[in-house]
N, C-alpha and C positions, 0 to 999 in steps of 0.2 A: 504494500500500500504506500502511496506517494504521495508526501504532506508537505506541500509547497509551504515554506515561511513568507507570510505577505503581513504586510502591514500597512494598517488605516491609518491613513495619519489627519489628524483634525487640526487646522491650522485655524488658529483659535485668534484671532483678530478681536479681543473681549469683549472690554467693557467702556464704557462712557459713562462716567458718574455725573451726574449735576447737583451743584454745590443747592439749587432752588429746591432741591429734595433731601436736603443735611439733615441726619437722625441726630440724634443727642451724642450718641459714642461716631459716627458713621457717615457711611455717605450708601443714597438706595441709587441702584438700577436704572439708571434710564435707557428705559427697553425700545425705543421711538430711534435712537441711537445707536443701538447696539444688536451683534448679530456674531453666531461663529460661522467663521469661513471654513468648510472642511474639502478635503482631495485626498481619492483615494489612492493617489496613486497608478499602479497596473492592477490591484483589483479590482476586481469587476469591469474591465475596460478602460479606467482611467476618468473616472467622474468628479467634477467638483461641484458645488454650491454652498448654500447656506443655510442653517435654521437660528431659528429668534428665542430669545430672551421671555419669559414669561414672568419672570419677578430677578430679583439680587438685591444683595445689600453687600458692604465691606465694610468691616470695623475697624477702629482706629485706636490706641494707646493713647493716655492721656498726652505724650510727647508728641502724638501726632504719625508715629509708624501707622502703615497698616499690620493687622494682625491677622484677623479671622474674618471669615465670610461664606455667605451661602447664596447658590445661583441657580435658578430654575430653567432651563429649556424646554422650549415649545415641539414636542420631535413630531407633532403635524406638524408643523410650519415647514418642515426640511423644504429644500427647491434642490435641484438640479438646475446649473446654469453652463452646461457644455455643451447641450444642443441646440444649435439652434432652430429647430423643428418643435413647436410648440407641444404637437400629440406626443412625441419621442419624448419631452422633457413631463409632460404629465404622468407618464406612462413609466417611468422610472424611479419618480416621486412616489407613485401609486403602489410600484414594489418594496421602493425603501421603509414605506408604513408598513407591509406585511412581517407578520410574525418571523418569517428566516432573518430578520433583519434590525430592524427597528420597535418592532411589535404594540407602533404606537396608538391601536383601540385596546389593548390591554395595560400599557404604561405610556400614557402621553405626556409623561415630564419623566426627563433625566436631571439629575440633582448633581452638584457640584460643591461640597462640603471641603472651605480650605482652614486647616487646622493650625497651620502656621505658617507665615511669610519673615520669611529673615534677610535682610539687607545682606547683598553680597558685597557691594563695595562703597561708596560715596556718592555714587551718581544716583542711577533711578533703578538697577536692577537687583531684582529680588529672585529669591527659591523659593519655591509655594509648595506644599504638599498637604495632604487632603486625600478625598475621597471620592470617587466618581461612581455614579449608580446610575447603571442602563438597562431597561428590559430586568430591574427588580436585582441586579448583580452588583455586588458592590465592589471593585476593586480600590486599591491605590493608587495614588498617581502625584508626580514631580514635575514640576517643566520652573525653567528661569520664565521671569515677567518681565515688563518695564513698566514702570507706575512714572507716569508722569503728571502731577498735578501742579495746576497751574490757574491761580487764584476762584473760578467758580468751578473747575471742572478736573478730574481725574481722566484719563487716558491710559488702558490697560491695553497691552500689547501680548501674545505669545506664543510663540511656536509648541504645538502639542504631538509626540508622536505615540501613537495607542496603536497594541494590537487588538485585531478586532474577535480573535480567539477570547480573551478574559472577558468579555460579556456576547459572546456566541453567535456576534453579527454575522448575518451569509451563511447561515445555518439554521434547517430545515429543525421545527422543534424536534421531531423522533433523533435526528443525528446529534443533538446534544448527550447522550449519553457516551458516543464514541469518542470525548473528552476526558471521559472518567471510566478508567478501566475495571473499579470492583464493580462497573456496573453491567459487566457483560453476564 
């Protein structure tokens, strides 16, 4: 049996904060703004698009770090935007919602739980790590940021690289057990 290593990579273009939405510790979501950019690469042929922000917030140290924060995506919202053939690009859209995939009429929000951002150097980039839940799976996940804020507005930046095995994208529900071997 031949098990291609492919990797999804979600090129995470974040967040947009606005300061006219400032929590008491925080700064919330401005979803009107903000969107992840994802490419998959040579899976699946080489697809990119985008889905939306359904809620976030980023909290902040009394000094003014940021520290923690939670992000909700909209995974109806997903787009395809490599075809330019309207039916082709709905029609893809249509799969990514199916359960082998995305399984978004059984889980329409993936969550983004970050537990810690620690300044890497002096400038604007951080290490984030946290929790990512897709299709009910919870993994782990790290990526550098850039936080740029700049008096009413934060600017989140990040390259995110995810395989799409740890929450069983592009997999038929019955072939998720071919993941876990005590379960043959």
């Amino acid at each position: 049996l031949y098990k291609a290593a492919t990797t999804l990579v979600l090129m995470m273009m974040l967040f947009s904060l606005a300061c006219s939405q400032k929590l008491k510790s925080g700064w919330q979501l401005d979803v009107q703004k903000s969107k992840v950019l994802w490419n998959t690469g040579k899976m699946m042929g080489g697809h990119f698009g985008y889905f939306l922000f359904q809620s976030g917030n980023l909290e902040y140290s009394a000094t003014g770090e940021p520290v923690r924060g939670t992000f909700h995506m909209d995974m109806n919202s997903i787009r395809t935007t490599d075809n330019p053939n309207e039916a082709g690009r709905e029609k893809k859209d249509a799969e990514l919602r199916k359960s082998e995939f995305f399984a978004s009429d059984e889980h329409p929000l993936a969550t983004m739980v970050v537990k810690k951002i620690t300044r890497i150097d002096s400038l604007m980039n951080y290490h984030v790590a946290g929790g990512l839940t897709i299709k009910g799976i919870t993994n782990p996940i790290e990526f550098t940021a850039t936080i740029n804020t700049n008096n009413n507005t934060s600017h989140i930046t990040a390259n995110v690289d995810m395989s799409h095995e740890l929450w069983n994208l592009g997999r038929k529900p019955q072939d998720t057990n071919l993941l876990n071997p005590l379960s043959r």
